[in-house]
Residue frames as qw, qx, qy, qz and C-alpha x, y, z in Angstrom:
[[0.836, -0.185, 0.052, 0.514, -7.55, 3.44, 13.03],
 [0.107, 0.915, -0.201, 0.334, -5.02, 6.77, 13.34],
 [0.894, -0.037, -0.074, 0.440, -1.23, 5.95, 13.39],
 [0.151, 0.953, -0.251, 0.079, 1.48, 9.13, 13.78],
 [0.772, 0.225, -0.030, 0.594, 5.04, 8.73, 12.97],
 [0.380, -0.344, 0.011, 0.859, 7.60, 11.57, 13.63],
 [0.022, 0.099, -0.414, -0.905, 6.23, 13.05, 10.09],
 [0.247, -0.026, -0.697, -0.673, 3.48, 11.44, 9.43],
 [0.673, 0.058, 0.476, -0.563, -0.50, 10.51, 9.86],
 [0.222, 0.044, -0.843, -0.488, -1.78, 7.52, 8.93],
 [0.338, 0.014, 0.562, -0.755, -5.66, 6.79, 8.54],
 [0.464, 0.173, 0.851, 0.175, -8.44, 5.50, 7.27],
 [0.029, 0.205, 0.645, 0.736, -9.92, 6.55, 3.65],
 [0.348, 0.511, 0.589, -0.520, -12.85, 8.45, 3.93],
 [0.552, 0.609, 0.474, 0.315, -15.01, 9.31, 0.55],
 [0.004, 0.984, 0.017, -0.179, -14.02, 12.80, 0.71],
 [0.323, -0.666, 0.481, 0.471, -10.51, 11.56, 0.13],
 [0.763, 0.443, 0.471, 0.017, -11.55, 10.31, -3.85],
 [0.358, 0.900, -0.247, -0.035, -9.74, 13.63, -5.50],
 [0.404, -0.659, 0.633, -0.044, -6.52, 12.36, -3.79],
 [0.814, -0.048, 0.576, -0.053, -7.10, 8.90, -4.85],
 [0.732, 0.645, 0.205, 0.073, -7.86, 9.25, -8.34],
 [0.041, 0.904, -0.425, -0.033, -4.68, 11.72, -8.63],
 [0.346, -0.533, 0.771, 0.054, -2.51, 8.61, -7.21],
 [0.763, 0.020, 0.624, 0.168, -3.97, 5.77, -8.87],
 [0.662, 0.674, -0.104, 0.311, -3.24, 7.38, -12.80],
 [0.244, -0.819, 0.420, 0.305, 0.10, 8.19, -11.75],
 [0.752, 0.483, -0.416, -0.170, 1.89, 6.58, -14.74],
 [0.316, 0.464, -0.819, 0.116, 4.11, 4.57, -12.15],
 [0.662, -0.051, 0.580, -0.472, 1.15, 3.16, -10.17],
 [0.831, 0.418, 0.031, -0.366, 0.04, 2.05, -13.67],
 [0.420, 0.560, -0.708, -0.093, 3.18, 0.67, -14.48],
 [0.133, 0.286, -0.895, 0.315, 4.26, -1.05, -11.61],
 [0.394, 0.240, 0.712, -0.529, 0.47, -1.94, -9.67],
 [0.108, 0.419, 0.766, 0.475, -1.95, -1.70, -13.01],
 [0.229, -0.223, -0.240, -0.917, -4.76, 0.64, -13.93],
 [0.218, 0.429, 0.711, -0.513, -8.05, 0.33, -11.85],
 [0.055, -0.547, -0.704, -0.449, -9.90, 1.74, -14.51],
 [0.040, 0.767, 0.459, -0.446, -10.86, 5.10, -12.22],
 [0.331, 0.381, 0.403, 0.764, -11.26, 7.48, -15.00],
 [0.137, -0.705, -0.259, -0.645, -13.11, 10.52, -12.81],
 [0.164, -0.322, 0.556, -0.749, -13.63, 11.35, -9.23],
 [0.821, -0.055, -0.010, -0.568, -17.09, 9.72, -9.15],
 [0.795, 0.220, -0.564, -0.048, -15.04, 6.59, -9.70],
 [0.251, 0.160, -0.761, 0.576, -12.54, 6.79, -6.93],
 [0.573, -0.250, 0.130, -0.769, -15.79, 7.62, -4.89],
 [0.906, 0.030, -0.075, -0.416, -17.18, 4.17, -5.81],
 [0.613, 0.341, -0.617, 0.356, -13.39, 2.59, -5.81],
 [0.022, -0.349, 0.557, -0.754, -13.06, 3.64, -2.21],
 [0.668, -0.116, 0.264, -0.686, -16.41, 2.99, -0.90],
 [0.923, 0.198, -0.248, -0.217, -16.71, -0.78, -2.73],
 [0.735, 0.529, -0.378, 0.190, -13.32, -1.69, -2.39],
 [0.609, 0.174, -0.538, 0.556, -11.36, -0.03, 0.36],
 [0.246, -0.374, 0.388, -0.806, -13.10, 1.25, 2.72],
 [0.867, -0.216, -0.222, -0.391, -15.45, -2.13, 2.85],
 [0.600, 0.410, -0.620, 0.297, -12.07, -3.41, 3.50],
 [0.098, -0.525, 0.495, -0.685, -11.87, -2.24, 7.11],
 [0.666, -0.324, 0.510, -0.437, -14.71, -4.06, 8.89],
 [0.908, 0.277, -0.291, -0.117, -14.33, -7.10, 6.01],
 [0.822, 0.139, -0.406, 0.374, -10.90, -7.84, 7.45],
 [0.630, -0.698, -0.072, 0.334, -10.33, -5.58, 10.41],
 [0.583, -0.313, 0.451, 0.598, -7.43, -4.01, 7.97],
 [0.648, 0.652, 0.353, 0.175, -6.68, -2.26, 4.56],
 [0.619, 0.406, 0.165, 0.651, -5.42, 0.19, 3.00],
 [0.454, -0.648, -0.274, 0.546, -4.58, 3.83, 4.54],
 [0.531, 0.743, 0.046, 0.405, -3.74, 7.21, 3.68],
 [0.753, -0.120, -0.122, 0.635, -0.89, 8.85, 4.36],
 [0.115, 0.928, 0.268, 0.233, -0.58, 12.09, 5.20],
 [0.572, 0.097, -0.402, 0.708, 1.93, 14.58, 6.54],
 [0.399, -0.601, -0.536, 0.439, 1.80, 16.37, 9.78],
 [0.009, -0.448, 0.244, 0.860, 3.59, 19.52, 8.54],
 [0.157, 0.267, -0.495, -0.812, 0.83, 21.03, 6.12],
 [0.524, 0.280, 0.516, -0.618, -1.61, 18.45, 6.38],
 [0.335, 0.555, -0.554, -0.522, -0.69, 17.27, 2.64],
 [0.928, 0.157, 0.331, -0.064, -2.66, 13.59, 1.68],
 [0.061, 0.602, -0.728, -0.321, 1.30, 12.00, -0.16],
 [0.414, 0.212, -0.853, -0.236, 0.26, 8.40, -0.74],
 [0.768, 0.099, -0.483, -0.408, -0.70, 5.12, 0.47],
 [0.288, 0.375, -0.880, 0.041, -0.11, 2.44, 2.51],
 [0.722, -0.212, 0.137, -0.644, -1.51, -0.82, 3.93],
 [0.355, -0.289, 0.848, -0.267, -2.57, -4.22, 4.23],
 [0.785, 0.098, -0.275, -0.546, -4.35, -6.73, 1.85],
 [0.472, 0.051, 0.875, -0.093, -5.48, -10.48, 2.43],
 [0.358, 0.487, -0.536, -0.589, -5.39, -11.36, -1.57],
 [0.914, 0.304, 0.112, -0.245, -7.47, -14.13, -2.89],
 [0.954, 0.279, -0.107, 0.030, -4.80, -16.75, -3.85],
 [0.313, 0.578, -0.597, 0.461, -1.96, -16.08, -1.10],
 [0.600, -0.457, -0.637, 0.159, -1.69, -17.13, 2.23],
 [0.556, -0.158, -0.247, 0.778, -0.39, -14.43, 3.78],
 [0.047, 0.967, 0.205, -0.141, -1.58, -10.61, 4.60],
 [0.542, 0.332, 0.107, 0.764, 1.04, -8.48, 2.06],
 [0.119, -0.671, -0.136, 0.719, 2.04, -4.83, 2.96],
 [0.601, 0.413, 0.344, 0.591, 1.96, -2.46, 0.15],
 [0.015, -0.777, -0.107, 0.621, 2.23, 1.45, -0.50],
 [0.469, 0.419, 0.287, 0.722, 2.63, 3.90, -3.13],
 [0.230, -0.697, -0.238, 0.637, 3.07, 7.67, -2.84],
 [0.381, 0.916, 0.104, -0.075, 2.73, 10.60, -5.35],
 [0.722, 0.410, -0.181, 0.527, 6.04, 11.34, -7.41],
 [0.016, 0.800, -0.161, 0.578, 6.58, 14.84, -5.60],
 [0.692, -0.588, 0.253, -0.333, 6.74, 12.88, -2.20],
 [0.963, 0.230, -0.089, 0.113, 9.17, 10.20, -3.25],
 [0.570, 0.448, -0.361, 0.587, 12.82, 9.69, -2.10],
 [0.234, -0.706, 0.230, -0.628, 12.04, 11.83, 1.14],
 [0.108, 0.187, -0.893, 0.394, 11.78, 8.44, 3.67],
 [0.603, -0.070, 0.198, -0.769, 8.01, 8.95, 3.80],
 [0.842, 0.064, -0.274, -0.461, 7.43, 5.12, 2.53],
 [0.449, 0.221, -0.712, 0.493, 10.08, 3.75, 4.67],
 [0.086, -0.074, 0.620, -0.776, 8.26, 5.33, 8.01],
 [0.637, -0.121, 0.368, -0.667, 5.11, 4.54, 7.12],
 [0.677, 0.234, -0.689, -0.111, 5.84, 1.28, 5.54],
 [0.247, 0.245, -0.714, 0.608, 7.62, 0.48, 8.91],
 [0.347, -0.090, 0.392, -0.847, 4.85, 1.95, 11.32],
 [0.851, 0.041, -0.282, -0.441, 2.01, -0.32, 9.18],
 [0.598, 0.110, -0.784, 0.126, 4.40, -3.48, 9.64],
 [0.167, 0.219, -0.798, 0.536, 4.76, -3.01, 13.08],
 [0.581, -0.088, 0.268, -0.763, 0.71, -1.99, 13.93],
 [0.726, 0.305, -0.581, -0.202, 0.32, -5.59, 12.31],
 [0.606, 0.048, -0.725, 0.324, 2.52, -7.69, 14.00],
 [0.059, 0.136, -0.677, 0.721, 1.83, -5.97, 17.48],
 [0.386, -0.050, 0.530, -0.753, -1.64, -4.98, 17.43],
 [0.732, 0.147, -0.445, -0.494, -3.27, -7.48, 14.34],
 [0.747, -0.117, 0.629, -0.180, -1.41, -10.24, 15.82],
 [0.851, 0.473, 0.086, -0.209, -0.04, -10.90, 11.94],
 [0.308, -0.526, 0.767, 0.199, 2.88, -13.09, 11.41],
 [0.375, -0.343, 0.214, 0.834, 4.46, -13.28, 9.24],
 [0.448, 0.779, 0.174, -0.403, 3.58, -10.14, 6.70],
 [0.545, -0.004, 0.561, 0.623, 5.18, -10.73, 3.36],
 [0.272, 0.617, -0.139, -0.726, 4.88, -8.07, -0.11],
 [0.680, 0.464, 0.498, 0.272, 4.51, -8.64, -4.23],
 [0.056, 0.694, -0.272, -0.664, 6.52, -6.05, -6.43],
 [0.629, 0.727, -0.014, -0.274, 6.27, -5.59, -10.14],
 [0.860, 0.089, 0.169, 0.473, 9.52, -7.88, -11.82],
 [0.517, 0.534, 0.084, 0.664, 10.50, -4.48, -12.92],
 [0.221, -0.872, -0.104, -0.423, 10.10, -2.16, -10.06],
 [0.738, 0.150, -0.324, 0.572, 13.23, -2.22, -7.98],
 [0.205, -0.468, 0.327, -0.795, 12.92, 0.81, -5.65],
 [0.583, -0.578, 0.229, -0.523, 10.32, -0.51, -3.72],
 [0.869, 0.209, -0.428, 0.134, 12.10, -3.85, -3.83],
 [0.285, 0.225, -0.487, 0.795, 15.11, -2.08, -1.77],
 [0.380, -0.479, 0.205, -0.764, 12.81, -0.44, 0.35],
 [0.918, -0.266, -0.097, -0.276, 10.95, -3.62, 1.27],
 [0.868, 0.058, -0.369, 0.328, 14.57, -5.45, 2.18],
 [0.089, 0.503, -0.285, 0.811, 15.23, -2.05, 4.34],
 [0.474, -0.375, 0.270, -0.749, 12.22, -3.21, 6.35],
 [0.433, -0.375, 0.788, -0.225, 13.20, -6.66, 6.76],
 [0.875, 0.187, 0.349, -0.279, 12.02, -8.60, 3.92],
 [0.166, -0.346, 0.741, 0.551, 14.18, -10.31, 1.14],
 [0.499, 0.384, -0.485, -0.606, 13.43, -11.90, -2.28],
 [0.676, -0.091, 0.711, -0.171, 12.06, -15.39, -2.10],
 [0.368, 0.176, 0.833, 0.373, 11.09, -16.60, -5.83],
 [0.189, -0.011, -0.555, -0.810, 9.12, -15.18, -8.96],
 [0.301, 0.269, 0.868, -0.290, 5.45, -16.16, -8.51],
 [0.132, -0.293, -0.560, -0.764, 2.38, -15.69, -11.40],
 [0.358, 0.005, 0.487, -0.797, -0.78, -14.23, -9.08],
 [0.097, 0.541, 0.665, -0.506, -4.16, -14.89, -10.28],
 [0.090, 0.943, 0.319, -0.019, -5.65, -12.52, -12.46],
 [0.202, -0.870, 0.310, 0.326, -2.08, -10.97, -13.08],
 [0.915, 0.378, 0.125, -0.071, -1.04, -11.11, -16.18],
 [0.562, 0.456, -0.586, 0.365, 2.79, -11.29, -15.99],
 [0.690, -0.280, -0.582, 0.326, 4.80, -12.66, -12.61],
 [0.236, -0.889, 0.190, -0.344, 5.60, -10.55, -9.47],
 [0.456, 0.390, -0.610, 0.518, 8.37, -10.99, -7.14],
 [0.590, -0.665, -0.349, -0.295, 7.56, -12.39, -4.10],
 [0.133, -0.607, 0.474, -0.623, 9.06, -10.66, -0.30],
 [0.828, -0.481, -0.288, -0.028, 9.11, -12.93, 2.99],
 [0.640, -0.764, 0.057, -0.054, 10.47, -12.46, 6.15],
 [0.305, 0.772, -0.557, 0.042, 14.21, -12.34, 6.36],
 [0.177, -0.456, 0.794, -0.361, 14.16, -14.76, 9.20]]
């Protein structure tokens, strides 16, 4: 799968893209707001990627993605698609490196993911989970058409998240 936006590529993870990975998941606001994964080297993300999200693809036809920009060719973040043990629904999510933030880059490919979904997955409806405390991507998600529905406690997650559904 290979999506382009105005700015952006979006594709699938390959191992080669593990430096990249590891970089995004310590950011200190992945960890805040999404949690630690425990990748503590490259060799990890290697084995994160390969186990995890790249198995993702033929497991569900779907996953996660990387973002990249066209100009430069620069790997900025994240985005995608999970079917999560103890929802019903397939959730978008993203996350993008600080330096790439603010710019519209998780808006377009936020957007672009929803829509490859609903047109070419054939998923309806796509709903999200944000951190109780994370409020950017909150707005963002209600920019692309989802609102606040109710507080929910996941699973394996040890405080609640704010769950996103369909405006309509």
């Amino acid at each position: 799968m290979k999506l382009e936006t105005e700015r952006l590529i979006i594709q699938e993870f390959t191992i080669n893209d593990a430096p990249f990975y590891y970089a995004l998941v310590n950011d200190p606001d992945w960890i805040k707001y999404i949690g630690k994964r425990n990748i503590n080297s490259i060799l990890d993300a290697e084995q994160y990627l390969t186990t995890k999200i790249i198995v993702s693809y033929k497991k569900f036809g779907f996953g996660f993605y990387l973002v990249k920009t066209i100009v430069g060719n620069h790997s900025i973040g994240t985005v995608g698609l999970i079917d999560r043990e103890g929802m019903d629904n397939v959730e978008v999510g993203f996350a993008f490196l600080p330096a790439f933030r603010g710019k519209g880059y998780a808006y377009e490919a936020t957007k672009e993911i929803m829509n490859y979904a609903s047109t070419e997955l054939k998923i309806d409806p796509i709903i999200a989970i944000t951190d109780l405390e994370n409020t950017k991507s909150g707005k963002l998600l209600e920019r692309l058409g989802l609102r606040f529905d109710k507080n929910i406690q996941l699973p394996d997650f040890k405080k609640p998240s704010k769950l996103f559904i369909p405006k309509n």
